[in-house]
ZAKE-366856 format. One record per residue (C-alpha): residue number from 1; residue in one letter; x, y, z. Coordinates in steps of 0.1 Angstrom, whole numbers. Layout:
REM residues N
{NUM, A, {X, Y, Z}}
...
REM end
This chain:
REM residues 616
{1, X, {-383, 102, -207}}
{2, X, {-409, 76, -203}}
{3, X, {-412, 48, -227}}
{4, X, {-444, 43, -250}}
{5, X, {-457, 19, -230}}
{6, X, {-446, 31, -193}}
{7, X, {-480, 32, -168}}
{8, X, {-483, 62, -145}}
{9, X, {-502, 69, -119}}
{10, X, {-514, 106, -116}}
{11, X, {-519, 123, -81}}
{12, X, {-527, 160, -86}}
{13, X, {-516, 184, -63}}
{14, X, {-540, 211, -44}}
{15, X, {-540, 243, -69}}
{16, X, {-528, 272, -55}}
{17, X, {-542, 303, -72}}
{18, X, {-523, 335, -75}}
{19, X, {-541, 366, -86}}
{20, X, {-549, 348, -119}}
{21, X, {-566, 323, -99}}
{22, X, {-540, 296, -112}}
{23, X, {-508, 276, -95}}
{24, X, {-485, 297, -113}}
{25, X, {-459, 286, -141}}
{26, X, {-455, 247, -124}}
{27, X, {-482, 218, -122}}
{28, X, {-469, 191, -93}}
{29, X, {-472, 156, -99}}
{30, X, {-464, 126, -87}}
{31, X, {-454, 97, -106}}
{32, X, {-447, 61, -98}}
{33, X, {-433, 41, -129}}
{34, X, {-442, 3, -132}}
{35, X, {-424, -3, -166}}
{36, X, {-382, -4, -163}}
{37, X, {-365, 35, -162}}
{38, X, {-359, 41, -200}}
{39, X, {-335, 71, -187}}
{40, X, {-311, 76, -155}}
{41, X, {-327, 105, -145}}
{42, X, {-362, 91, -139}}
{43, X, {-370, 76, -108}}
{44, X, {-392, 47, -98}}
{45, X, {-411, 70, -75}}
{46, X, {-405, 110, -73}}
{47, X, {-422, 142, -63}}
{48, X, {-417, 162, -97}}
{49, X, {-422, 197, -104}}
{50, X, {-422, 200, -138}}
{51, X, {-422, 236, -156}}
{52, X, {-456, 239, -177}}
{53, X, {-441, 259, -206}}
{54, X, {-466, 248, -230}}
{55, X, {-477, 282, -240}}
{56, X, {-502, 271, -264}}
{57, X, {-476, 246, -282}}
{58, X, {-494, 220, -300}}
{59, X, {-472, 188, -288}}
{60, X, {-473, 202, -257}}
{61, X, {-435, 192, -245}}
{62, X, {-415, 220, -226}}
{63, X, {-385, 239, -237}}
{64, X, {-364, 219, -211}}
{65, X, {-366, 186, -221}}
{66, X, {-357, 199, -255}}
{67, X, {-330, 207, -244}}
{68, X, {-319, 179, -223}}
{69, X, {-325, 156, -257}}
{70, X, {-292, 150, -274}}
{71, X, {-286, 148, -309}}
{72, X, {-282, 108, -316}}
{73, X, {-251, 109, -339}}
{74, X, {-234, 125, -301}}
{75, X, {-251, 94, -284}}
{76, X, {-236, 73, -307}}
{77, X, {-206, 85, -309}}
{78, X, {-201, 86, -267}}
{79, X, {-214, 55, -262}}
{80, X, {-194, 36, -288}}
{81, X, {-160, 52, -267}}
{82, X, {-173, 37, -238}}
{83, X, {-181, 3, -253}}
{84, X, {-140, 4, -267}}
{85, X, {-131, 10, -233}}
{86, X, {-153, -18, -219}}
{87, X, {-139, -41, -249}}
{88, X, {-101, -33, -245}}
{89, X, {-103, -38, -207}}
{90, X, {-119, -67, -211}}
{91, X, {-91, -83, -236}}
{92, X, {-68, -73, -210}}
{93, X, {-81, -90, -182}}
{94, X, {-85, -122, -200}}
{95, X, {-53, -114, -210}}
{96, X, {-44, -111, -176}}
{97, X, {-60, -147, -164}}
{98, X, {-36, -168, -189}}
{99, X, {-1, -148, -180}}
{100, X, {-14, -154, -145}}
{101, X, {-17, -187, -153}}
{102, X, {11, -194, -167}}
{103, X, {34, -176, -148}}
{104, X, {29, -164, -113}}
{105, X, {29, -187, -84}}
{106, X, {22, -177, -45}}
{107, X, {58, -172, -29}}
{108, X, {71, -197, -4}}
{109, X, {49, -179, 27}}
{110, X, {18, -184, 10}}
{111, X, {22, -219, 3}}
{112, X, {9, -252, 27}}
{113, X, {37, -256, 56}}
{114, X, {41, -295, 38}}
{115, X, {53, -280, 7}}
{116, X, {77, -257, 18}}
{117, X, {114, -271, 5}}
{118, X, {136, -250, 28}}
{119, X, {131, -216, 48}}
{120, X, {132, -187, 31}}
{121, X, {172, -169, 30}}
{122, X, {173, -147, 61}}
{123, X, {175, -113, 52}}
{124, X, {211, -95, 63}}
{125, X, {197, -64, 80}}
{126, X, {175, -84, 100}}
{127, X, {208, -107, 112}}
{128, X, {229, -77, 120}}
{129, X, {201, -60, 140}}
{130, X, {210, -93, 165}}
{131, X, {246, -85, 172}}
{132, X, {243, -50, 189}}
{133, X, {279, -56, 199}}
{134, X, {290, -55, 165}}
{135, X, {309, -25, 154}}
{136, X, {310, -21, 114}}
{137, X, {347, -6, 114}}
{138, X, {360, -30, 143}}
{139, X, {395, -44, 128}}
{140, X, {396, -83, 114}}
{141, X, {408, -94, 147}}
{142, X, {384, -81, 166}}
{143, X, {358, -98, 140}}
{144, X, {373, -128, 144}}
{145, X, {370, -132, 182}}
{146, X, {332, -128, 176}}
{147, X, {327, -152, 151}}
{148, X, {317, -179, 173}}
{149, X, {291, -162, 192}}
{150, X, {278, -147, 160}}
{151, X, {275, -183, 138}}
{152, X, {255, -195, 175}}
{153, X, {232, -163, 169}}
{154, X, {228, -167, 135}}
{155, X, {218, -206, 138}}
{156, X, {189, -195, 165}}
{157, X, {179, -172, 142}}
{158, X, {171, -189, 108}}
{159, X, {152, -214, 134}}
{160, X, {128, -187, 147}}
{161, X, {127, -167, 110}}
{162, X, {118, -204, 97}}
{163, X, {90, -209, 123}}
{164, X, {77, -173, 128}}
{165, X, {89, -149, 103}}
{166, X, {60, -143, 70}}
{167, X, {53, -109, 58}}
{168, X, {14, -118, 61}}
{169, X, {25, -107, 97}}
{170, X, {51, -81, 93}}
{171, X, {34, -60, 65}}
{172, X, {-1, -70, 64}}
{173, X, {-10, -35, 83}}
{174, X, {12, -16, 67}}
{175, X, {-1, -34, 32}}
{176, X, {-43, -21, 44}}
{177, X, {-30, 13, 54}}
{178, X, {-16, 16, 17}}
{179, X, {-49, 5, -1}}
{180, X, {-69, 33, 20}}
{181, X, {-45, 59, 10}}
{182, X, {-46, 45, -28}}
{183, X, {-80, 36, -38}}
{184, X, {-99, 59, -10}}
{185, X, {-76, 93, 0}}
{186, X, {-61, 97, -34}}
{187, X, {-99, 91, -50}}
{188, X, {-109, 114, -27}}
{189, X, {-82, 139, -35}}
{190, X, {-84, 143, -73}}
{191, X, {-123, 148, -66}}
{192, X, {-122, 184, -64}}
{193, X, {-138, 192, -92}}
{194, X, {-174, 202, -89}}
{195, X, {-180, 190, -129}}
{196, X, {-154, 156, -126}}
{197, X, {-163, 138, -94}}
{198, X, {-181, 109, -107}}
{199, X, {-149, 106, -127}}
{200, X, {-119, 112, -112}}
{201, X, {-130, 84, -85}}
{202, X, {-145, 57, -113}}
{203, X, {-111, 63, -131}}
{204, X, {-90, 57, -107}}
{205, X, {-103, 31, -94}}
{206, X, {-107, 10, -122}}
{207, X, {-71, 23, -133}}
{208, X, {-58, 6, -94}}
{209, X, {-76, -26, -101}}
{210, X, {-62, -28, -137}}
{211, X, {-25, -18, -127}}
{212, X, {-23, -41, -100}}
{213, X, {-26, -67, -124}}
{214, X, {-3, -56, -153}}
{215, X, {26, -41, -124}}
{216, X, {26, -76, -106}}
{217, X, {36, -89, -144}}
{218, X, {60, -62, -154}}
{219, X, {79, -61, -122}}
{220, X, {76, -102, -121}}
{221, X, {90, -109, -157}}
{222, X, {121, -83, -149}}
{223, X, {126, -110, -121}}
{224, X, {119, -144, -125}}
{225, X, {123, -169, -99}}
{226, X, {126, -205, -118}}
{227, X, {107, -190, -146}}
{228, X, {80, -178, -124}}
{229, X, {67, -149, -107}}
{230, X, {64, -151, -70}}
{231, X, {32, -138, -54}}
{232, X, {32, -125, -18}}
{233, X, {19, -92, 0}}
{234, X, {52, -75, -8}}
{235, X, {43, -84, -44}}
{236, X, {13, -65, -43}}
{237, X, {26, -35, -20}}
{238, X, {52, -31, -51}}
{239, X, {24, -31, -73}}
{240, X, {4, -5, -50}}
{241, X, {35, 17, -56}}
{242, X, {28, 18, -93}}
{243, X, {-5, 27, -87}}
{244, X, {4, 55, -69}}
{245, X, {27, 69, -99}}
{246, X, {0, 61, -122}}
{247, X, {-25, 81, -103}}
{248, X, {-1, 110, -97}}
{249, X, {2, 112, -139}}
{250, X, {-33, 109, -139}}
{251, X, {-38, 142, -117}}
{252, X, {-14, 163, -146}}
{253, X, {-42, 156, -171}}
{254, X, {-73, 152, -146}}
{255, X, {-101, 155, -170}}
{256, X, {-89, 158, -205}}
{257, X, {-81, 124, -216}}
{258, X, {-116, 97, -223}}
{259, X, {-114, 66, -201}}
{260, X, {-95, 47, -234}}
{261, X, {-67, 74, -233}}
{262, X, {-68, 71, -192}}
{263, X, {-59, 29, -196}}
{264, X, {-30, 34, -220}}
{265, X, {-18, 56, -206}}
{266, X, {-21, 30, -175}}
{267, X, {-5, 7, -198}}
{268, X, {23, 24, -215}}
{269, X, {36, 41, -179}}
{270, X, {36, 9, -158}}
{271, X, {61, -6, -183}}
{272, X, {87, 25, -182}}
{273, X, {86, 27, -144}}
{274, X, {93, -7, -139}}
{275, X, {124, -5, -159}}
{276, X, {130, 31, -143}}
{277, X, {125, 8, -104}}
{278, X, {147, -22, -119}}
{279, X, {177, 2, -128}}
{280, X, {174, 29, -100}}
{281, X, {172, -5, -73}}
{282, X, {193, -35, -92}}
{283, X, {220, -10, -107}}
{284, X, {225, 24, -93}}
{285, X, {215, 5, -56}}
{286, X, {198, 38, -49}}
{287, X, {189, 47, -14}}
{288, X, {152, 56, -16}}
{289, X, {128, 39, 12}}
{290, X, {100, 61, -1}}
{291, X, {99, 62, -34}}
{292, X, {108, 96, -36}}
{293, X, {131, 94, -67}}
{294, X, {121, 67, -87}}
{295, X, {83, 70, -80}}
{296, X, {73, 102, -73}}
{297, X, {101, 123, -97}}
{298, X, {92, 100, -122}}
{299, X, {53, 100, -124}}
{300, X, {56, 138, -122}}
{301, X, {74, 146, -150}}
{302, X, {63, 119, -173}}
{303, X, {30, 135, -168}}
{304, X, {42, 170, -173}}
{305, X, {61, 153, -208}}
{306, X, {22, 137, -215}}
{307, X, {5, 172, -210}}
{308, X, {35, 193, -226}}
{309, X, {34, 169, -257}}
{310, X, {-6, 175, -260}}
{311, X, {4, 213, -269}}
{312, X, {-32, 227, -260}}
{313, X, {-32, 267, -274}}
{314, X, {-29, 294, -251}}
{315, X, {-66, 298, -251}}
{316, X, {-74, 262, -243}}
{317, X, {-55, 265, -211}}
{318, X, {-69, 291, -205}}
{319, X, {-106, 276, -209}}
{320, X, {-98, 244, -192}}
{321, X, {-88, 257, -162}}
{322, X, {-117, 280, -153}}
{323, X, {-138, 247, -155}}
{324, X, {-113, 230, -131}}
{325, X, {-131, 250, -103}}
{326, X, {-147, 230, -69}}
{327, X, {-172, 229, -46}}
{328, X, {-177, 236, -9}}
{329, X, {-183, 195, -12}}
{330, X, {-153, 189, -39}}
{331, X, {-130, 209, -16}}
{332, X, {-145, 190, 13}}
{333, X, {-139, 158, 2}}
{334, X, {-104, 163, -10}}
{335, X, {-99, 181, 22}}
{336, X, {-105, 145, 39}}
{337, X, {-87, 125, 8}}
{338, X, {-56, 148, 23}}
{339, X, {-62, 144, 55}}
{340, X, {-65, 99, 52}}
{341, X, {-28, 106, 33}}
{342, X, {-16, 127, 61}}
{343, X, {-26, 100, 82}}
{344, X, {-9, 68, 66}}
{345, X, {17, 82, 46}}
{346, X, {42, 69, 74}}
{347, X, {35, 33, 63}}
{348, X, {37, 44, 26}}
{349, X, {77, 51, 36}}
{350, X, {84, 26, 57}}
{351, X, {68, -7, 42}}
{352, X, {97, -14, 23}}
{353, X, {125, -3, 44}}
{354, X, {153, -32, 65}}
{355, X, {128, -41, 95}}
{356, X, {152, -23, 119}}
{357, X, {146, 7, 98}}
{358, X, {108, 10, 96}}
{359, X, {107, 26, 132}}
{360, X, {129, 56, 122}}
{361, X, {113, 61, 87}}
{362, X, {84, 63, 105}}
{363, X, {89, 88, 128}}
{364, X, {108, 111, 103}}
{365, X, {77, 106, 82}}
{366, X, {53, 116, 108}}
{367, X, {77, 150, 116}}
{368, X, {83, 158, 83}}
{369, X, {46, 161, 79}}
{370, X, {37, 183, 103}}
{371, X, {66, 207, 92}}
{372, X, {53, 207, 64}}
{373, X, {16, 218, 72}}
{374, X, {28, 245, 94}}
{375, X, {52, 255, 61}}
{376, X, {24, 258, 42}}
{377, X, {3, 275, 61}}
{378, X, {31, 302, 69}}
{379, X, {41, 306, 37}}
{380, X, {8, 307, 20}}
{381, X, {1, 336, 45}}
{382, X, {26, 359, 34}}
{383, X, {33, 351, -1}}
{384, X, {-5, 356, -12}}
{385, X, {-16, 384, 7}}
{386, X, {-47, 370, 4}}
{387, X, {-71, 344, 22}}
{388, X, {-64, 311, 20}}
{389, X, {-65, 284, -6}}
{390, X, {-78, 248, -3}}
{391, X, {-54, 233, -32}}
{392, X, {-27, 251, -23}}
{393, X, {-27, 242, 16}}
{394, X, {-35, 206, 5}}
{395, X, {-1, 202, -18}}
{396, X, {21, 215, 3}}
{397, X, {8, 199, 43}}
{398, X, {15, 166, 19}}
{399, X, {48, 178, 1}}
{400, X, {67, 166, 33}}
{401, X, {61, 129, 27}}
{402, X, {77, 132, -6}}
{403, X, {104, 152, 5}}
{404, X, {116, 130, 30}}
{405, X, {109, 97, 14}}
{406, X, {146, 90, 4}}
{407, X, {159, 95, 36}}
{408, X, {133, 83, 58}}
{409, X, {147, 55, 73}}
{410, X, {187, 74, 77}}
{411, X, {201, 85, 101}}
{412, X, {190, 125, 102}}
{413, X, {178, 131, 137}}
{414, X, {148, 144, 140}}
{415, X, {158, 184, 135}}
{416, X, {164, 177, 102}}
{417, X, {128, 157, 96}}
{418, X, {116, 191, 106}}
{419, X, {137, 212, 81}}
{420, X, {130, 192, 52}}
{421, X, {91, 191, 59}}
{422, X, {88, 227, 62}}
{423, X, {114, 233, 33}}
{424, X, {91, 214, 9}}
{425, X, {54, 230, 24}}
{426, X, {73, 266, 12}}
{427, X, {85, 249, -21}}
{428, X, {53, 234, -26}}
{429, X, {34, 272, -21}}
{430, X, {63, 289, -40}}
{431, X, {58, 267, -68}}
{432, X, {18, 272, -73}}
{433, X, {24, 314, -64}}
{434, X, {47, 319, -89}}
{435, X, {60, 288, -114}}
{436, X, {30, 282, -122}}
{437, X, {13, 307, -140}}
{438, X, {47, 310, -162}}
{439, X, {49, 278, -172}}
{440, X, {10, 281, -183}}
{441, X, {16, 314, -201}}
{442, X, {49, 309, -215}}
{443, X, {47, 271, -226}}
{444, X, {10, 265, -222}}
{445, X, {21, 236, -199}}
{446, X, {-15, 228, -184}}
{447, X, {-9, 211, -148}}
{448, X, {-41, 203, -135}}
{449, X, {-39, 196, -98}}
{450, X, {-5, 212, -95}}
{451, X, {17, 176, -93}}
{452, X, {48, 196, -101}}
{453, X, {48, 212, -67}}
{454, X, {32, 184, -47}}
{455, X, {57, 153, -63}}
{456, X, {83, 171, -87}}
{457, X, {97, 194, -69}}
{458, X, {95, 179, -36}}
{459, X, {110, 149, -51}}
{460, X, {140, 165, -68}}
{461, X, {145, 181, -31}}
{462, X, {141, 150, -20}}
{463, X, {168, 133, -40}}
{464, X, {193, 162, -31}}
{465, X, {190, 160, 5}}
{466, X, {196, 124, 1}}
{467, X, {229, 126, -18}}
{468, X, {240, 149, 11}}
{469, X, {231, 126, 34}}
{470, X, {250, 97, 20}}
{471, X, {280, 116, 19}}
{472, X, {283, 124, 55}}
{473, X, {267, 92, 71}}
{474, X, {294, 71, 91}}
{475, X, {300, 37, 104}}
{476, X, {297, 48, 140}}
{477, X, {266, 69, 137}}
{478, X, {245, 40, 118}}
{479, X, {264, 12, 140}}
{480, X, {249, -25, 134}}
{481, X, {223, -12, 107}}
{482, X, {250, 3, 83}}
{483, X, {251, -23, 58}}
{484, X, {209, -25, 60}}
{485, X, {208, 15, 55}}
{486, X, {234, 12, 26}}
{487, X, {237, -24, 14}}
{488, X, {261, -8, -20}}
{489, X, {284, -2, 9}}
{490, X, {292, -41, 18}}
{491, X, {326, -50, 3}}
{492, X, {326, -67, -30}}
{493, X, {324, -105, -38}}
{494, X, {364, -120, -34}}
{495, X, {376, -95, -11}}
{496, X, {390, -101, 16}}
{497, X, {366, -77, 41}}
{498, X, {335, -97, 23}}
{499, X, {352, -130, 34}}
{500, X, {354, -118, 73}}
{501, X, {319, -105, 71}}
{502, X, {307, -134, 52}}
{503, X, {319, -158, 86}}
{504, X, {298, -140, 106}}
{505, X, {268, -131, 86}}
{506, X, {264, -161, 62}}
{507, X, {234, -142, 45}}
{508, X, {247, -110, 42}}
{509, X, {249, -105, 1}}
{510, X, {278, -92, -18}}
{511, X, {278, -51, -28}}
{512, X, {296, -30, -41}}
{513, X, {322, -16, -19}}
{514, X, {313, 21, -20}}
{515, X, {323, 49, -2}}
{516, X, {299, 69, 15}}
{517, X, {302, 102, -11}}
{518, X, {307, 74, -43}}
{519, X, {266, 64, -32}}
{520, X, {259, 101, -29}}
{521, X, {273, 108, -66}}
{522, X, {248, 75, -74}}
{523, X, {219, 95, -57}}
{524, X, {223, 119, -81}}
{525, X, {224, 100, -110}}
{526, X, {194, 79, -104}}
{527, X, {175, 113, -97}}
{528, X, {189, 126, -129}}
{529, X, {176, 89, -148}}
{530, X, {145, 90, -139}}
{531, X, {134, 126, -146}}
{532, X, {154, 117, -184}}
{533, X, {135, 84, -182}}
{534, X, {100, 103, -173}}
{535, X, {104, 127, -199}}
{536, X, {114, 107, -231}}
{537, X, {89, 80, -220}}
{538, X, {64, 106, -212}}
{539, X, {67, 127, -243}}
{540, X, {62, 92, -265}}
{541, X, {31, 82, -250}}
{542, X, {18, 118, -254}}
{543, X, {25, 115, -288}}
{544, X, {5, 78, -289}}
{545, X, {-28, 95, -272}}
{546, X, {-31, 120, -298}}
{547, X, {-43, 94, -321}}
{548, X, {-79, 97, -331}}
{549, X, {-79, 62, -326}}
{550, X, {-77, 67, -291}}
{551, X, {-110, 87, -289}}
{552, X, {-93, 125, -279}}
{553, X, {-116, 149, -261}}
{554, X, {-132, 178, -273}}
{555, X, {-124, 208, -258}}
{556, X, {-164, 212, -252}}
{557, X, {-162, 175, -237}}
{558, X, {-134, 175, -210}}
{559, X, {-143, 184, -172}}
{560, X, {-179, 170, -178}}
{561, X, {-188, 137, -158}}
{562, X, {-218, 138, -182}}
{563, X, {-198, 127, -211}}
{564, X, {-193, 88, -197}}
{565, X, {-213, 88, -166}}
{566, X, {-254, 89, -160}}
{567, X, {-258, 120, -132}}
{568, X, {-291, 129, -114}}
{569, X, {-304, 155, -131}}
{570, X, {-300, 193, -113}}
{571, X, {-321, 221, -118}}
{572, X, {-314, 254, -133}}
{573, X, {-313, 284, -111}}
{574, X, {-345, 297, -126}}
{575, X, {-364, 265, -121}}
{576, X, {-354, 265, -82}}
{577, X, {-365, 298, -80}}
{578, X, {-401, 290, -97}}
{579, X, {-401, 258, -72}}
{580, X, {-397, 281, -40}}
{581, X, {-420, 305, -52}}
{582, X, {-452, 274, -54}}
{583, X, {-437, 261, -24}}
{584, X, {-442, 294, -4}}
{585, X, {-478, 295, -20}}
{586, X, {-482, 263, -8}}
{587, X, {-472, 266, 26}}
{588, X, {-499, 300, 25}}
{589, X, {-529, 277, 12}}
{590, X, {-518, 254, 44}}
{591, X, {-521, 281, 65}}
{592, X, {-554, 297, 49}}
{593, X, {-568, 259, 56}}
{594, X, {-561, 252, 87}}
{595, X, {-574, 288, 102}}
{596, X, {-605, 277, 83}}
{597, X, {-605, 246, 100}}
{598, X, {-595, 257, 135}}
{599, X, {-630, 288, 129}}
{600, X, {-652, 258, 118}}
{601, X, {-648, 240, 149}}
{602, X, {-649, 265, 172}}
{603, X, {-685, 277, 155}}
{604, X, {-694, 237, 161}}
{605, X, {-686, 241, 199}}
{606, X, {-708, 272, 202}}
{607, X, {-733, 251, 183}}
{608, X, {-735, 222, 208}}
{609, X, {-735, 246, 234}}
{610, X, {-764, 261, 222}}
{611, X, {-778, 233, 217}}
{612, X, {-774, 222, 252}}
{613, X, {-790, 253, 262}}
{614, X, {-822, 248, 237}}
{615, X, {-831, 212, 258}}
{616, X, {-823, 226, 291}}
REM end
């Protein structure tokens, strides 16, 4: 509404009489403010039709903006959330700037070629891709006949990684194809929500920008280098990955948390899946390119522990999710959030695979993919029995890329990329068909965008298929990249084997010494881990949001961008209806005018002719 001292200038429209000889039940105006908006949905200059529903009121102000007036304790109340929010993220960030300062340093890449000490250690995958000639189970002998030829390889090689190798180069593509699936498909994915677009896009991307920050310091201070944290692009790739299980959590309990319960949630998840990343990668040496088990497992079900722990009544659920319906534009727009993810989720599992890995993680990724989309399709088709649904078909054409994540980069062949993919589009369907509705009616667990059967389940496949993959893989199938597919399987540090190997490949690290089905059998426990992990942390940080201190929703509140976010305002059905109708009597008065026009100058034609005749 205006301000007391806001000027206006008045242009009245052309009445339009009816039978009553009036314009009907609108007056149009148009205004152009000089003073500052005093509201967000005023604009500095607009064609308004506003209803005249005075009906011999005596202060003369409609029904409508009566309504649109809220009561002040609510405007209070909402704006003092948001002013919390603003506050704590703020103390974060400064909080941020001095751990920054204090602790992280850019990595040896990043730094001015004068004040680099030494090269960086060459990376033992990328030395064995070099000796094609090299056969993992050749005999010690046979090793040892090599070893010259090999220590002349590897001395060319630490030259040309020392002059040429930086990961600005090898992952910077990889690193822009991941920000546009994080902070542009998935905000375009969770936007389906005709009443939560505004935000589910703010959230998560102020919920990116503030986990880069805190995931850079988590993952850092579980590995300090010198008492510092090294920055470099694969620094901040590992840091996109916990945005990406952030954001998955996020879509479990789309639209019922306020923005303060979004960031600690942020806050609290970032430090359980570090420690689930440190022991599934430093301890269990668990083979998972893409993230499948510890990112995508985990984010799923410590969301499902969240929304399980929030223990919303049967008639809540209920309520919430006929307000999570869309749009022809929501649907659109997660329709190309999907297809963006489609498109770049083959980086997403390669970027941090062995360098002669990424090639073949990247073509399983792509085929797996496809498999997927024609699974769910197929599936969808003859489970439902009905038409098509967006969300469904949108889950499970993605539900490939998780499924194959943990194998990605092994040796499957390319018939198996195929059988995964269109396994996990029919698990994905399966899932929302039939799982889900029981788990809403029988435990009143509310999944909001169906994470369960786009990242749970496909992940737990995920991790299964991996284990069975590890268990049959051999020396002579993987050949030079064995020990870069499985580094647990290099022989431990004093052994004899490590010794031999350790002549001819001076930076190849110490392992384990485990059998193929011994790193199966570790598969499965890091799968098992993080879903154990997920849950307990999960089901504690539930419990922490249901603190009125951490301003919980109303049921009346959730699904409503209005709460947090000024919107343009839209008319009621009635009120577009009353605005076609003085439109179309409009458009007749138009009409009426220019016939009356188009008669008066033909009678002044006939007049100068006359005239013409008169003088003649």
């Amino acid at each position: 509404m205006p301000t007391k001292d806001s000027k206006f200038e008045h242009a009245a429209a052309p009445a339009a009489p009816n039978e009553s000889g009036s314009l009907g039940t609108f007056q149009v105006r148009q205004f152009r403010m000089q003073q500052p908006r005093s509201s967000p949905c005023e604009s500095s200059s607009t064609l308004a039709m506003v209803p005249d529903h005075n009906d011999g009121s005596e202060d003369g102000s409609s029904s409508h903006t009566r309504t649109l007036s809220s009561p002040a304790k609510e405007l209070s109340a909402a704006a003092w959330n948001v002013r919390k929010f603003g506050l704590l993220l703020a103390l974060f960030q400064v909080a941020f700037i001095l751990f920054f300062a204090v602790f992280v340093q850019y990595d040896w890449d990043a730094l001015p070629v004068s004040h680099r000490r030494s090269p960086p250690e060459v990376p033992h995958v990328t030395v064995i891709s070099q000796h094609q000639s090299l056969d993992p189970s050749a005999t010690v002998t046979n090793l040892s006949r090599t070893l010259q030829t090999a220590q002349q390889g590897e001395a060319r090689l630490m030259i040309d990684v020392a002059a040429e190798k930086y990961p600005l180069r090898d992952y910077f593509s990889m690193y822009g194809d991941i920000q546009v699936m994080i902070f542009l498909a998935f905000g375009l994915l969770i936007a389906c929500f005709k009443r939560y677009g505004y935000s589910a896009m703010g959230i998560s991307l102020v919920l990116g920008a503030f986990v880069v920050q805190w995931a850079t310091l988590m993952h850092g201070f579980l590995d300090l280098q010198d008492g510092h944290i090294k920055l470099s692009v694969i620094t901040l790739i590992s840091a996109d990955f916990s945005i990406a299980a952030v954001l998955i959590t996020t879509c479990v309990v789309l639209g019922t948390l306020s923005p303060l319960q979004y960031l600690l949630l942020a806050f609290i998840e970032v430090i359980f899946y570090a420690l689930n990343v440190c022991v599934c990668q430093r301890v269990l040496h668990v083979v998972d390119a893409g993230g499948s088990i510890y990112l995508h497992t985990f984010a799923a079900y410590f969301g499902l522990a969240v929304s399980l722990v929030m223990n919303r009544p049967k008639a809540s659920v209920r309520e919430l999710k006929n307000l999570a319906h869309g749009s022809k534009v929501s649907e659109l727009l997660a329709m190309i959030g999907t297809l963006l993810l489609f498109i770049y989720w083959p980086s997403f599992n390669s970027v941090l695979a062995p360098a002669d890995l990424q090639h073949r993680a990247i073509i399983n990724t792509a085929v797996a993919l496809v498999a997927s989309t024609v699974g769910a399709f197929s599936v969808s088709a003859v489970v439902s029995k009905e038409k098509f649904s967006m969300t469904i078909i949108q889950n499970g054409a993605l539900a490939g890329g998780v499924a194959i994540g943990s194998t990605a980069d092994l040796m499957i062949q390319p018939y198996a990329a195929l059988m995964i993919g269109f396994s996990a589009g029919a698990v994905a369907v399966i899932g929302f068909k039939y799982v889900n509705p029981l788990l809403e009616r029988k435990l009143h667990l509310l999944d909001m965008c169906g994470v369960q059967y786009l990242h749970g389940f496909p992940g737990i496949l995920a991790g299964l298929v991996s284990a069975l993959v590890c268990g049959l893989a051999s020396k002579s199938a993987y050949g030079s990249s064995f020990y870069g597919a499985f580094p647990a399987a290099v022989p431990m540090q004093g052994t004899e084997d490590f010794a031999q190997l350790h002549a001819i490949y001076p930076s190849l690290e110490p392992g384990d010494g485990r059998s193929q089905w011994t790193q199966a059998g570790f598969q499965l426990i890091a799968m098992a881990v993080s879903v154990t992990l997920a849950v307990v942390s999960g089901s504690i940080c539930g419990l922490v949001l249901k603190c009125k201190a951490f301003d919980p929703l109303q049921l009346d509140l959730m699904i409503d961008d209005a709460e947090i976010w000024s919107l343009p305002r839209n008319m009621s059905d009635d009120e577009e209806s009353d605005i076609r109708d003085v439109l179309e009597k409009l458009g007749k008065i138009l009409i009426n005018r220019r016939e009356v026009v188009r008669h008066s100058t033909s009678i002044k034609e006939q007049l100068k002719g006359l005239e013409a005749c008169l003088k003649a």
